[in-house]
N, C-alpha and C positions, 0 to 999 in steps of 0.2 A: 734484723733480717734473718732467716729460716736460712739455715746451712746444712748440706749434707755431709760438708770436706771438712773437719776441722785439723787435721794434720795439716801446718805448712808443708809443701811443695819441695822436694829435693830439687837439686839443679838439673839432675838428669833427667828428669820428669819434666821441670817447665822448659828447656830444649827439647825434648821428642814433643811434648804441646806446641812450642812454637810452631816447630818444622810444620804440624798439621795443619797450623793455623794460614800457614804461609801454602800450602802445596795445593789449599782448599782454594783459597783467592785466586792463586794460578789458573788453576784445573777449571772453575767454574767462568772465570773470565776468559778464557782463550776457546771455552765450546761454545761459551752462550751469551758473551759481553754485559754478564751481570756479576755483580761483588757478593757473593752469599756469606760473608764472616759480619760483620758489623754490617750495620745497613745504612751509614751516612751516604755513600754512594750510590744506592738504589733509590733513596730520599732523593737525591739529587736529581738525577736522572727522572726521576717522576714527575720531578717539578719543571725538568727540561721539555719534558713529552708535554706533558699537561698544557704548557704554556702554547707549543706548538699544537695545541688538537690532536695531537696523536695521541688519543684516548682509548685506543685497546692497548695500545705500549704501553701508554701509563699504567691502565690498571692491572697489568701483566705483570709490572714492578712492586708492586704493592702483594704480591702474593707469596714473594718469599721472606719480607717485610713481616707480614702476619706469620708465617710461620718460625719467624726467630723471638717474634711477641709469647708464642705456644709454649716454645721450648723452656724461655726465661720463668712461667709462672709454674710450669712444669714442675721446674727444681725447686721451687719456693714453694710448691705444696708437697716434695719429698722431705722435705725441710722440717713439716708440720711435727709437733710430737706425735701427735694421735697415728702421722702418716708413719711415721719411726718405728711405733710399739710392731709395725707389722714387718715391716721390712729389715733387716736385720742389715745388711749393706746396700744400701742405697746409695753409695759412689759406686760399687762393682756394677749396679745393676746400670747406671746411666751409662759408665763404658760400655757394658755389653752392647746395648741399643744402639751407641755409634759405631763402633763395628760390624754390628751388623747391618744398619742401613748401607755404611758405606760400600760394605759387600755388596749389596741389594743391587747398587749402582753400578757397581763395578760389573754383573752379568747383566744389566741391559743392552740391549744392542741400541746399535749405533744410530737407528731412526727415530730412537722414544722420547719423546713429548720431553722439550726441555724441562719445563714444569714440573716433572719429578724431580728430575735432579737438581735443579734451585732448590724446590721447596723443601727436601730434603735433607742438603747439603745445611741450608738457611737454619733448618732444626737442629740439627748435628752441633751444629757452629754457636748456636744460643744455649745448647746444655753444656756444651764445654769453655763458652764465656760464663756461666754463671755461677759453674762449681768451680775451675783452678782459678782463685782469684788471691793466693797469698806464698811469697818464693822465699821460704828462709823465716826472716823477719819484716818483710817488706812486701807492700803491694805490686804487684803486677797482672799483668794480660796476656795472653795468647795469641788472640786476634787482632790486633792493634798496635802498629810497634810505636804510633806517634808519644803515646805515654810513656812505653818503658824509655825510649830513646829522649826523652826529655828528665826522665827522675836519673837516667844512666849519667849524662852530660852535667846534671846540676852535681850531683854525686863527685864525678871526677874534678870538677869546680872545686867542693867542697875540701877535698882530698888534697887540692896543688894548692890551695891557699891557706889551709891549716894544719896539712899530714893529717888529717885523722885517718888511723887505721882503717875502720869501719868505712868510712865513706869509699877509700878504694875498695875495700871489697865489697860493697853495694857498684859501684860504678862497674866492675869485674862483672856481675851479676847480671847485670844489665845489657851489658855487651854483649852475653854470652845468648842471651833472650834473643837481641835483634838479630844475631849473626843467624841462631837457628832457625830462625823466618826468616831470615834470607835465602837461608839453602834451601829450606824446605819450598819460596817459591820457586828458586830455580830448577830444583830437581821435577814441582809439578809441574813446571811450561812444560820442559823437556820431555818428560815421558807421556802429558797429556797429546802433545804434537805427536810423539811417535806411537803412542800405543789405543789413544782416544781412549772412551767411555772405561776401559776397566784400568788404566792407570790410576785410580781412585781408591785402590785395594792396596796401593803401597799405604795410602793414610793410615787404611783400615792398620797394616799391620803394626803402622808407629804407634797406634791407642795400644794395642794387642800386648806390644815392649810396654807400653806404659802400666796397663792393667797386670801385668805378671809382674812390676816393679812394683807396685802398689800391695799386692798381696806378698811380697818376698818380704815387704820392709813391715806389714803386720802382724805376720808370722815371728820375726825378727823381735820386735817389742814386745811379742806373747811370751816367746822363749824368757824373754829379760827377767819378765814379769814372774812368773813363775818358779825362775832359780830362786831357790833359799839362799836369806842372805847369808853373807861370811859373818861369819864371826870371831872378833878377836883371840887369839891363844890367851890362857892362863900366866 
């Protein structure tokens, strides 16, 4: 599979990811009662409508669906070498683009066509599912606590019935995941109810903290790289 991210993920990175992945969920389901992060949910609900004949709802649900399809082959053709030799950072550039949409969002007013902001959000949420896909030495997600919270749970299992080190701090890891999607949904109910449509600029700034952590920690391994080594005395 075509990768643009190959550093694993700091911890403080996949918590400010979570938090966005959690604030998006909120934020888009309490304006518009649609799930713009993974689309099980919008799947579902299509097949609700559909069943019922409510067939402009259904295919209303289906348009943020195709826009997280976009997002996904997106980064799979940033991915591409040939697409590489051009772009010289293609992780900077996919966060730029989320923060910027998310801004985008953030000044519309308050009458505009839900359908931006799903399909929008929908995109958002499919580039930042397809590039943070690795925390440490372990898989995880942003968008979805159902997996982290099931590899967390097996983890701490793993940990009280044999001490392995490692499993508690995988299980630590884990925690740390769901708790920052947690906050992050609670922080977007809370401000999407009180501030509406531009409450969406907090996300923006948590990518913002992420993208200037991302650049401090490769400036950081340049430096590394660059010192001459030591060399033993005589």
């Amino acid at each position: 599979m075509a990768t643009i991210h190959r550093r694993p993920d700091t911890l403080a990175v996949g918590v400010l990811l979570a938090a966005v992945g959690g604030f998006l969920d909120a934020y888009t389901f309490i304006r518009h009662t649609v799930f713009a992060n993974l689309q099980s949910g919008n799947v579902l609900l299509f097949c609700v409508e559909a069943t019922a004949r409510h067939w402009h709802r259904a295919v209303l649900l289906l348009i943020p669906v195709a826009a997280f399809c976009v997002g996904v082959l997106l980064v799979e053709a940033l991915g591409l070498p040939r697409v590489e030799r051009l772009l010289r950072r293609p992780l900077r550039l996919v966060l730029t683009v989320q923060i910027t949409l998310l801004a985008a969002i953030a000044a519309l007013p308050d009458d505009a066509p839900e359908q931006i902001t799903t399909v929008t959000v929908s995109f958002v949420a499919a580039l930042q599912f397809s590039t943070f896909t690795t925390l440490r030495d372990m898989p995880y997600t942003t968008l979805a606590e159902s997996g982290n919270l099931q590899k967390g749970l097996a983890a701490a299992h793993q940990w009280l019935a044999g001490r392995r080190p490692e499993a508690a701090r995988r299980a630590a890891r884990y925690t740390a995941i769901v708790t920052g999607f947690v906050v992050g949904a609670v922080l977007g109910a809370v401000l999407t109810r009180v501030l509406g449509a531009p409450a969406v600029a907090v996300a923006a700034a948590l990518l913002a903290t992420v993208l200037a952590l991302l650049i401090r920690e490769t400036r950081r391994l340049q430096r590394r790289q660059a010192a001459p080594p030591l060399h033993p005395g005589p």
